[in-house]
C-alpha positions in Angstrom: 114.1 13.7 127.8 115.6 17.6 128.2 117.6 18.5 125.6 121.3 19.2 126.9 122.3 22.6 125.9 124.0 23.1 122.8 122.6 20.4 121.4 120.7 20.1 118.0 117.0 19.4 118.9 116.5 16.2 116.8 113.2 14.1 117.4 115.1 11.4 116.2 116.8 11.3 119.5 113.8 10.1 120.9 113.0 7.4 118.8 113.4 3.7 120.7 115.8 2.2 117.7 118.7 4.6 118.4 118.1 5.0 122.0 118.7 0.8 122.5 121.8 1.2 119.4 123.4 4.4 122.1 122.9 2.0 125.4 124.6 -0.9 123.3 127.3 1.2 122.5 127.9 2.7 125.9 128.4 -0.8 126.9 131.5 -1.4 124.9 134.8 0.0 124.2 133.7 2.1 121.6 134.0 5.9 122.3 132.0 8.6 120.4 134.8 10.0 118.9 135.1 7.0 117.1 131.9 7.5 115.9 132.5 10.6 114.9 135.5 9.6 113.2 133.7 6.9 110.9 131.1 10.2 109.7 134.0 10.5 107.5 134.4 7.6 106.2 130.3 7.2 105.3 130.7 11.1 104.2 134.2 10.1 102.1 132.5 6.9 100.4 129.1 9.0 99.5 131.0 11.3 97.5 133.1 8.9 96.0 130.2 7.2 94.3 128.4 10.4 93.5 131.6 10.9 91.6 131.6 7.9 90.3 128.7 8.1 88.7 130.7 10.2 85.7 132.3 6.6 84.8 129.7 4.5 85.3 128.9 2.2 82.6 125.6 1.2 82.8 122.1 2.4 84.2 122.5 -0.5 86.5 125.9 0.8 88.1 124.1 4.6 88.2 121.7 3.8 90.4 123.5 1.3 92.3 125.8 4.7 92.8 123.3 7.0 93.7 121.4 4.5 96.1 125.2 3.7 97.7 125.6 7.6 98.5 122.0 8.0 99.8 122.9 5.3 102.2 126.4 6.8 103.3 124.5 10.3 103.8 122.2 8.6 105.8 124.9 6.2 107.9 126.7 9.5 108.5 123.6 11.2 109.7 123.1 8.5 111.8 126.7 8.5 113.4 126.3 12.1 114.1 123.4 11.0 116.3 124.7 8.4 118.2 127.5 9.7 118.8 126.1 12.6 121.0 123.8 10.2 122.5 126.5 8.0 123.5 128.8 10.6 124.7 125.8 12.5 127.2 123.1 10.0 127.9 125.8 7.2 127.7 128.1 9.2 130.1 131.5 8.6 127.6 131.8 12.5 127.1 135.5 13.3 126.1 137.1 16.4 127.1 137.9 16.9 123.4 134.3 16.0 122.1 133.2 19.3 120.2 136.3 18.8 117.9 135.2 15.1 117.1 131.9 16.6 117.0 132.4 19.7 115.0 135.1 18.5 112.2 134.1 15.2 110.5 131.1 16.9 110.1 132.9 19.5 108.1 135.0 17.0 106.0 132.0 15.0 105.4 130.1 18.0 104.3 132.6 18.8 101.8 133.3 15.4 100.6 129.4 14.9 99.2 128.9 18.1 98.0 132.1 18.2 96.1 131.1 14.7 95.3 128.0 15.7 93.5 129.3 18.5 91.9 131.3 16.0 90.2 128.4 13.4 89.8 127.0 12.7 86.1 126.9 15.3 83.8 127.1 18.0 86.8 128.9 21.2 87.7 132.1 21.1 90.1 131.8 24.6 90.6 127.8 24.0 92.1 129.4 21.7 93.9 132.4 23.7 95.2 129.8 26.6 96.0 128.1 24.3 98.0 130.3 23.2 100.2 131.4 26.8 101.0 128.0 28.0 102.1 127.6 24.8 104.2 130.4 25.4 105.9 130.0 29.2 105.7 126.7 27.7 107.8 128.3 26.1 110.2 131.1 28.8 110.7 128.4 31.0 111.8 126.9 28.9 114.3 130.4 28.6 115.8 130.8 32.4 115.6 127.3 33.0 117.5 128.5 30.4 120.5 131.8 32.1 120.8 130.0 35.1 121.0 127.5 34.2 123.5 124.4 33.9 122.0 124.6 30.0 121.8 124.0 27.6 119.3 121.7 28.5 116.4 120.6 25.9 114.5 117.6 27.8 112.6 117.4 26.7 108.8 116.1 26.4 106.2 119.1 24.9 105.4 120.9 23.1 108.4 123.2 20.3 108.1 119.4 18.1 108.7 117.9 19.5 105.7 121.2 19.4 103.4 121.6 16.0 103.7 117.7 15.2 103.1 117.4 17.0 100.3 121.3 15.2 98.9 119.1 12.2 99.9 116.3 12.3 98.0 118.4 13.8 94.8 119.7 10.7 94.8 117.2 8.0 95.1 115.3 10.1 92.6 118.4 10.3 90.2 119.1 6.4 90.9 115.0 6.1 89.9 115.5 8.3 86.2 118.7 6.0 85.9 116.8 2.8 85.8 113.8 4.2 83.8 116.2 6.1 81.2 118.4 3.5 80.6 120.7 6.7 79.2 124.0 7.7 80.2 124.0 11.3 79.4 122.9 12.5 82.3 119.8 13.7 80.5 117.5 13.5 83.4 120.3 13.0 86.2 122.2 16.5 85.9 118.9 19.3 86.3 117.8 17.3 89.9 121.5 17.7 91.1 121.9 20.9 89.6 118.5 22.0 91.3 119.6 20.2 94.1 123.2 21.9 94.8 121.6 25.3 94.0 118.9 25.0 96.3 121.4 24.5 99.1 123.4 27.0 98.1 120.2 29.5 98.3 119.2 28.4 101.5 122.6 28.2 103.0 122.5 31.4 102.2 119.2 32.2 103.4 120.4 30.2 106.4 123.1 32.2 107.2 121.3 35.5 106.9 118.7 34.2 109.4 121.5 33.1 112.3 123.3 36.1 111.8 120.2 38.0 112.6 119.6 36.0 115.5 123.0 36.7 117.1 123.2 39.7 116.4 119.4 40.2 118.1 121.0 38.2 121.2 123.8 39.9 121.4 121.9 43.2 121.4 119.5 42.1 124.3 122.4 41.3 126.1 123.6 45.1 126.1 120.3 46.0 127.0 120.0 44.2 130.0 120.6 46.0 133.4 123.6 44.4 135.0 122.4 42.7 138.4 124.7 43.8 141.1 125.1 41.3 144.3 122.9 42.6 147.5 126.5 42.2 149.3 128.4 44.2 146.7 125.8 46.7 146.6 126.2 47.2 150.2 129.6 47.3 150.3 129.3 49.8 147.3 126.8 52.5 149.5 129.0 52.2 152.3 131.7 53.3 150.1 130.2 56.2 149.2 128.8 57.2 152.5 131.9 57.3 154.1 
């Protein structure tokens, strides 16, 4: 299958499960945006429970917590796919798709990783950081399209790899909850602590690389001769010979 341009290259995309969930969808009333729209909601609900895990009262509710916000990540990660793939190889595009496409992923973005800031025994202002260099991340992307370079998606910190590594903070949080049987956050706040600053590094990292892209692309733009039309060309000489 060619990838359509602009797109995210995801092998996912290829894989039979979401293919058959996309041609399901296509087939009924349900538009990508809406898909789009209910990133939110999994983004929204992920957060919530990483913040809730502050109040929870048992090691039994912390994991449940954590293991409910891995799944969210992963339900949004998952509407963010289909919902492309329903829009081009389903053939529902909207004329205002990149906005459905581009802002629940902000919101959702935001919503975990203030979330976790705010999880057990955690820092808001990781989390707050975090968030700003994702979006920071994405901002830049949008600045190299407007630009004319197209989409970058290099990493090592793309919205992908964010959300695996929230992922896997999580279940492995939601494992030291079970096994501590502690509320403290002992064990629970250095992995999300090590998880929010790693994202904030690479982000970082992340946006140093696109910009260096663009700003590569943009050069070898300038560089390139301008190709003049045989007819204009012409047209030109004649000028001149008269």
């Amino acid at each position: 299958m060619n990838e359509v341009e602009g797109r995210r290259p995801l092998k996912t995309r290829n894989w039979r499960v979401f293919q058959y969930a996309a041609e399901r969808l296509a087939q009924t009333r349900v538009t990508p945006n809406m898909i789009s729209t209910s990133s939110i909601v999994f983004g929204v609900i992920a957060g919530l429970a990483l913040a809730g895990t502050s109040m929870a009262g048992s090691s039994g509710a912390l994991a449940i917590l954590y293991l409910a916000a891995a799944g969210c990540m992963q339900l949004r990660l998952i509407a963010n796919l289909l919902d492309g793939m329903v829009a081009v190889e389903g053939g529902k595009a909207s004329p205002v798709g990149v906005l459905y496409n581009e802002v629940p992923d902000r919101l959702s973005d935001v919503a975990i990783l203030i979330g976790a800031g705010y999880s057990l025994a955690s820092r808001a202002e990781l989390g707050l950081a975090a968030a700003v260099v994702a979006v920071f991340v994405a901002y830049v992307r949008a600045i190299g399209s407007s630009a004319g370079a197209g989409e970058v998606f290099v990493g090592p910190m793309a919205k992908p790899q964010r959300m695996a590594l929230m992922t896997s903070g999580c279940v492995l949080c939601a494992l030291l909850s079970l096994a501590s049987s502690g509320l403290s956050g002992r064990w629970q706040a250095p992995v999300m602590g090590a998880v929010l600053g790693l994202i904030i590094v690479g982000g970082v990292i992340t946006s140093v690389r696109r910009l260096m892209v663009i700003s590569e692309s943009l050069r070898a733009q300038m560089r390139r001769p301008v190709e003049i039309p045989a007819d204009d060309r012409s047209a030109a000489e004649s000028a001149l010979g008269e």
